[in-house]
C-alpha positions as CSV (number, residue, x, y, z in Angstrom):
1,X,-1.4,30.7,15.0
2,X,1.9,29.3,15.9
3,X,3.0,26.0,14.0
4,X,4.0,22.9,15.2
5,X,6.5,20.8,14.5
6,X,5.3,17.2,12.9
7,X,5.6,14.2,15.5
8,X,8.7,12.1,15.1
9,X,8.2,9.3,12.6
10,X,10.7,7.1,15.2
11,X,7.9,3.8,15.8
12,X,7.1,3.6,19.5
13,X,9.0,1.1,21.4
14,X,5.6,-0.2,22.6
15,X,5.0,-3.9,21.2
16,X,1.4,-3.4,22.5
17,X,0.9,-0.6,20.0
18,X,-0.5,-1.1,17.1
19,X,2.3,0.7,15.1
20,X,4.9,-2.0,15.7
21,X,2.8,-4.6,13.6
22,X,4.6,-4.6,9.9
23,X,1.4,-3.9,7.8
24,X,1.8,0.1,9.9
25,X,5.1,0.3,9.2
26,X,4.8,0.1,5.7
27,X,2.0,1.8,4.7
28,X,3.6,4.8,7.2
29,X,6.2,4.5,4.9
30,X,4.3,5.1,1.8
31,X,2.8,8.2,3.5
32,X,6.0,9.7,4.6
33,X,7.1,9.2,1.0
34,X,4.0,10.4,-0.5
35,X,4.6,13.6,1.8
36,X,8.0,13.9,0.8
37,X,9.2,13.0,4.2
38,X,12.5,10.7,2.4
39,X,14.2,10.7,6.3
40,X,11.3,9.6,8.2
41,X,10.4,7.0,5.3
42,X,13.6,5.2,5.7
43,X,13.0,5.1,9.3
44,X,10.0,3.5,8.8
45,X,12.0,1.2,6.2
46,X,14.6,-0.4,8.6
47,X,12.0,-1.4,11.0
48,X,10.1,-3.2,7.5
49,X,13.8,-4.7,6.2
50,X,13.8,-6.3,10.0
51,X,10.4,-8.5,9.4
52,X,11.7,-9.1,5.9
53,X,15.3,-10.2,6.8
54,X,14.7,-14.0,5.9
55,X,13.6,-13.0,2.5
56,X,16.1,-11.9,-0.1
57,X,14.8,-9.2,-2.5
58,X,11.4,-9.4,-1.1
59,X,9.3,-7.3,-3.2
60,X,8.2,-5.0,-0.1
61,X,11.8,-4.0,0.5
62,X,12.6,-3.9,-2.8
63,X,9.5,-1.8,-3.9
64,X,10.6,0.6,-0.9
65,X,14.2,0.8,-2.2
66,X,13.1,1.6,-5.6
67,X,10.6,4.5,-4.1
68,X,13.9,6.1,-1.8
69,X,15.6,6.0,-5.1
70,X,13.2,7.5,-7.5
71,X,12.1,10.3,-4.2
72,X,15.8,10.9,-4.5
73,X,15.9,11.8,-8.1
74,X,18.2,8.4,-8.8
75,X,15.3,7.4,-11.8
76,X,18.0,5.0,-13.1
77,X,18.4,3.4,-10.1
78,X,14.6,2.9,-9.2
79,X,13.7,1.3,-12.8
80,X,16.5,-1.1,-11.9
81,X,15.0,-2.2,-8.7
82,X,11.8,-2.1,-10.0
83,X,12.9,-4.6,-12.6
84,X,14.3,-7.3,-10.2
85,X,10.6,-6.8,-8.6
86,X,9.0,-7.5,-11.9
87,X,11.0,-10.2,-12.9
88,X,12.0,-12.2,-9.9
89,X,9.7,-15.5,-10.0
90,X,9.3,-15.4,-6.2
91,X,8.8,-18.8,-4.2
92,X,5.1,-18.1,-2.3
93,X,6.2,-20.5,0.7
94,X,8.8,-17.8,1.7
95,X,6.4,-14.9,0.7
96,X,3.6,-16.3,3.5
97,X,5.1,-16.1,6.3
98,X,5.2,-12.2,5.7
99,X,1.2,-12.0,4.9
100,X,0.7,-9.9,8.1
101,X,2.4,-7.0,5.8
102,X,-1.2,-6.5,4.5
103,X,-0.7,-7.1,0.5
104,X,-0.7,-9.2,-2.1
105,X,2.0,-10.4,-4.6
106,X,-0.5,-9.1,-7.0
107,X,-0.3,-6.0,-5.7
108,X,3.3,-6.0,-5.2
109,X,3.8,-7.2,-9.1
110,X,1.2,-4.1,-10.1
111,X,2.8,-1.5,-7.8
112,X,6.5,-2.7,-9.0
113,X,5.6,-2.5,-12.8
114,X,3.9,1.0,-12.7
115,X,6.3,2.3,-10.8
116,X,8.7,1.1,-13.1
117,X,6.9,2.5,-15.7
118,X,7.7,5.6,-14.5
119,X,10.5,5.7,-14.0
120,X,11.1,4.4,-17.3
121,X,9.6,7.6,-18.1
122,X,11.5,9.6,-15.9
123,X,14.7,8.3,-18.1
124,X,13.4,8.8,-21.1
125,X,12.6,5.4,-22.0
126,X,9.3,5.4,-22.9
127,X,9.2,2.4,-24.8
128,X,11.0,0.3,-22.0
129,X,7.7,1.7,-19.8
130,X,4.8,0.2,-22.5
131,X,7.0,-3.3,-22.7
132,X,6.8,-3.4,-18.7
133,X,3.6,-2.9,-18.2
134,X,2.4,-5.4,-21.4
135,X,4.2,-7.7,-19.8
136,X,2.5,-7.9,-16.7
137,X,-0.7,-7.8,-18.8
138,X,0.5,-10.7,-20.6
139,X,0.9,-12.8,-17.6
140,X,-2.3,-12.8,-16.6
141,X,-4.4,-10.2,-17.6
142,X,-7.8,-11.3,-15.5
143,X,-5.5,-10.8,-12.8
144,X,-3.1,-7.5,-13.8
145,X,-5.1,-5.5,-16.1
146,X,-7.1,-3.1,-13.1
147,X,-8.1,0.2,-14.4
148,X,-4.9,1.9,-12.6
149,X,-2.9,0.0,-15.1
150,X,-4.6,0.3,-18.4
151,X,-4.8,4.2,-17.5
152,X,-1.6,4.2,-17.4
153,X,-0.8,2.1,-20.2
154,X,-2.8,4.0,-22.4
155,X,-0.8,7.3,-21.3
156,X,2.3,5.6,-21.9
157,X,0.6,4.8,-25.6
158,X,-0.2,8.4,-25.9
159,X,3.5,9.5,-25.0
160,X,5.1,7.2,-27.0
161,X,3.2,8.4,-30.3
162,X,3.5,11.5,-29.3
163,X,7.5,11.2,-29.6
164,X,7.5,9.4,-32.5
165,X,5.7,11.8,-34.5
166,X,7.0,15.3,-33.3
């Protein structure tokens, strides 16, 4: 069986198609970074930072910049972006006119402290991780403590003792 080559992540030009809405080209972004596909996510990116461009550091783009970054090996790089996601007390009038991008701040803040997290992680920061992640709890927990989070707190927990007592 011969194999093919993948189709071009390039968006179609079509406006009528239903891959030029933003909530597609974001989530295609997620995929191609999931896959490993860094080239074809930032593709997929610039047609995102377009729909953003009257939002400075909005969490979408920022999130994204933070996941090219840590796909890139740059850990450092991504828990910094990551922490201007987590941090930034973002004005919801602005955010709405961007709600066809399919999530919710909620999301975003969840997303933008677990991947921090990790990356935290990734630079051997482990504590930096657990503070992140508590924090967000501490906001709100009815709100930020989902089971993706606590999991991951408590593996953070595990690590962290772990180090301490080797």
């Amino acid at each position: 069986m011969l194999r093919q080559e993948a189709p071009s992540a390039v968006p179609p030009a079509n406006p009528l198609d239903i891959c030029s809405f933003p909530f597609a080209y974001s989530r295609a972004f997620r995929i191609c970074i999931q896959m490993g596909n860094i080239d074809d996510a930032e593709k997929y990116h610039e047609f995102v930072v377009k729909v953003c461009a009257g939002v400075p550091n909005h969490p979408i783009l920022m999130i994204q910049k933070g996941l090219m970054h840590f796909a890139r090996g740059r850990y450092q790089l991504a828990l910094d972006v990551f922490a201007v996601v987590v941090k930034t007390d973002y004005d919801f009038s602005l955010l709405n006119q961007f709600i066809s991008l399919g999530v919710s701040l909620d999301e975003l803040l969840v997303s933008a402290a677990n991947d921090m997290a990790v990356s935290a992680l990734h630079c051997c920061e482990v504590r930096l991780g657990v503070n992140c992640i508590e924090a967000l709890i501490e906001r709100d927990p009815a709100r930020f403590m989902t089971d993706a989070i606590i999991f991951n707190l408590c593996t953070l927990y595990d690590l962290a003792h772990n180090t301490i007592y080797r």
